[in-house]
VOBA-1610 file (N, C-alpha, C; in pm, whole numbers, padded with zeros to 5 digits, always signed):
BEGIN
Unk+00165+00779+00982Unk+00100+00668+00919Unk+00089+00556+01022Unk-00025+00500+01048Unk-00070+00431+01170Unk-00075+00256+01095Unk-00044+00210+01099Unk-00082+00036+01069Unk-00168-00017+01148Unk-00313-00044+01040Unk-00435-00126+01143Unk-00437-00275+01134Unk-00386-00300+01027Unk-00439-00422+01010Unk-00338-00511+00933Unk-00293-00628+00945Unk-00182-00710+00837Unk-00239-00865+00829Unk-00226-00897+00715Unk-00284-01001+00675Unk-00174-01056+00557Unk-00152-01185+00601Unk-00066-01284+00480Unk-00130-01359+00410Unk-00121-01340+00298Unk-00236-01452+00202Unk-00082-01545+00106Unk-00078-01635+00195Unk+00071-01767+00089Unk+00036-01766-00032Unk-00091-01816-00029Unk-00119-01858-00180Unk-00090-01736-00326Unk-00086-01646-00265Unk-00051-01543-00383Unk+00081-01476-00345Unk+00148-01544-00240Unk+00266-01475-00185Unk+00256-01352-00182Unk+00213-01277-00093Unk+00177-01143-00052Unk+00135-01112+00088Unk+00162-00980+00156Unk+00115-00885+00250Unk+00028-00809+00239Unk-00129-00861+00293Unk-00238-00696+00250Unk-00218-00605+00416Unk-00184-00489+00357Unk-00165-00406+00501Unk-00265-00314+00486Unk-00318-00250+00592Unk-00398-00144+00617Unk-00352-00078+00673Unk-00312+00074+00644Unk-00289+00209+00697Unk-00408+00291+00735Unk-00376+00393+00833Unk-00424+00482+00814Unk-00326+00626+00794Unk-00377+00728+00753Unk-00280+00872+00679Unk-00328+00958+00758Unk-00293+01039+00836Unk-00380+01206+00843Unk-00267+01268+00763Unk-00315+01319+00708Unk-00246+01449+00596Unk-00219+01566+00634Unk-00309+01588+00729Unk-00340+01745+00744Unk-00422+01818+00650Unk-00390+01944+00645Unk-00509+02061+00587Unk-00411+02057+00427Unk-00316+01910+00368Unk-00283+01933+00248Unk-00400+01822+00165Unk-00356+01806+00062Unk-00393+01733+00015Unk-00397+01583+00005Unk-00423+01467-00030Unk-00394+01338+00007Unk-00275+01308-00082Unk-00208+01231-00009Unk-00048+01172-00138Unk-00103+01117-00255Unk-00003+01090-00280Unk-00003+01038-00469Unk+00061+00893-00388Unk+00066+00806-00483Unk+00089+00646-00495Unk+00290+00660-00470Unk+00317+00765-00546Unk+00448+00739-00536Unk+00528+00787-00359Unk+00458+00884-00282Unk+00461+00914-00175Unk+00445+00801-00081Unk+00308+00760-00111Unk+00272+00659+00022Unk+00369+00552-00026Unk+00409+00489-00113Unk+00483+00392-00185Unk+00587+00421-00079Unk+00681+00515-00086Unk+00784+00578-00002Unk+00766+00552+00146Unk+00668+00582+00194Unk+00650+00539+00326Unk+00613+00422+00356Unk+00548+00329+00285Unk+00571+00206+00335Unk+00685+00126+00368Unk+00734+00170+00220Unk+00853+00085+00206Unk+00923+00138+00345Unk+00988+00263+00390Unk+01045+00307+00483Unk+01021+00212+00622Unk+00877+00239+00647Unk+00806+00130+00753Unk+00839-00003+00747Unk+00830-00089+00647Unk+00830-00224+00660Unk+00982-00249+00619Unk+01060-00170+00541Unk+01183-00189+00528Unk+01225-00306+00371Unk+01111-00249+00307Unk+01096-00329+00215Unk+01119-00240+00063Unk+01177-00309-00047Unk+01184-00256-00157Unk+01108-00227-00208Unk+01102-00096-00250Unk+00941-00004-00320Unk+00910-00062-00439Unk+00947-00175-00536Unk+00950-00229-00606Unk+00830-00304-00614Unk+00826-00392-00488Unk+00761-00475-00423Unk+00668-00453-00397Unk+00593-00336-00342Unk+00485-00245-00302Unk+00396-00229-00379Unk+00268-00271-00424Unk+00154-00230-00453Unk+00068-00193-00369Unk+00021+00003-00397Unk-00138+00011-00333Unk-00250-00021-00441Unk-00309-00030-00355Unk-00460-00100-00419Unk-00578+00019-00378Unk-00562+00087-00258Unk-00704+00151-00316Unk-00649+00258-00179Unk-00699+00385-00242Unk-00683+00462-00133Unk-00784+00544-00113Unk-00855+00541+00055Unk-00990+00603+00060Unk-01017+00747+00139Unk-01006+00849+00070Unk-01001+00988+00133Unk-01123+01000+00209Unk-01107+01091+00343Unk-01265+01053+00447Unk-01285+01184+00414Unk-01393+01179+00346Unk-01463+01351+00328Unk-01457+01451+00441Unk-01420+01564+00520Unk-01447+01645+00608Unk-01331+01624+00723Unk-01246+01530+00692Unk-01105+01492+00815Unk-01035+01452+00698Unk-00938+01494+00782Unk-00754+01482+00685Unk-00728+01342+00703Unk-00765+01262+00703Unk-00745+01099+00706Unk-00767+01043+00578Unk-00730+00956+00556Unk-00739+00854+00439Unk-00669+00680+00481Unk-00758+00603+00430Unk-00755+00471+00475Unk-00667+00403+00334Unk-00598+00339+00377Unk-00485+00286+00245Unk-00437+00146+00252Unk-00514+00071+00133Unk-00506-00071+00129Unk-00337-00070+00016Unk-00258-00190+00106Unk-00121-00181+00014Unk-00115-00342+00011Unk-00066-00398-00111Unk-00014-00535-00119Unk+00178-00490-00068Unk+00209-00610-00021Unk+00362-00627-00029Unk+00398-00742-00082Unk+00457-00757-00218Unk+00480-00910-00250Unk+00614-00939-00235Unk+00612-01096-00230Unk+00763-01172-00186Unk+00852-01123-00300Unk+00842-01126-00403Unk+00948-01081-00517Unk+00883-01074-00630Unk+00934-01029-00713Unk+00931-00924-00842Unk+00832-01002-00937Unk+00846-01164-00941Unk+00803-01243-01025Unk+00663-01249-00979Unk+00611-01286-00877Unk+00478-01287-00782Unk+00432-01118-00806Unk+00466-01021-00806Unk+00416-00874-00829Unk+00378-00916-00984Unk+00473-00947-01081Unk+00414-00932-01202Unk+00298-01043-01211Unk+00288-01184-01208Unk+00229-01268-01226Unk+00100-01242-01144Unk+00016-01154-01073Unk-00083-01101-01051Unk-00132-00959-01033Unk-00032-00870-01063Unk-00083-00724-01100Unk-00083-00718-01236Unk+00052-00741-01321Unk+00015-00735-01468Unk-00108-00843-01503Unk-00182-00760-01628Unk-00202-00812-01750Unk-00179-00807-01883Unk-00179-00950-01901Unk-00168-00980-02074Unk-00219-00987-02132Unk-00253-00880-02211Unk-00351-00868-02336Unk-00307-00983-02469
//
């Protein structure tokens, strides 16, 4: 897993990171996998970790993977949840 890109946005207290994946000749991970490897990478609680979008490249084992990292638990809920 390659890191292209990191970006801090204060105002929402968060990390947008950009990965890249080669997989190989399997299939692309699930959320709870790559979840696992970030956290491993940045050394951060998987708690904390939101991906946001993950983009499989048709015809290569790559996939491009947008992840939030937020400062704490309260900032994760107060803009991923909603309240119906």
């Amino acid at each position: 897993m390659k890191r292209l890109k990191e970006e801090a946005i204060d105002l929402l207290q968060r990390k947008r990171i950009t990965y890249e994946l080669e997989h190989g000749k399997q299939a692309t991970p699930s959320k709870e996998n790559i979840i696992k490897e970030v956290s491993k990478d940045l050394n951060v609680n998987e708690e904390l970790i939101k991906i946001r979008h993950i983009y499989p490249h048709f015809g290569v084992e790559k996939a491009k993977i947008i992840a939030h990292i937020y400062e704490s638990k309260d900032a994760l809920k107060r803009f991923e949840e909603i309240n119906k």
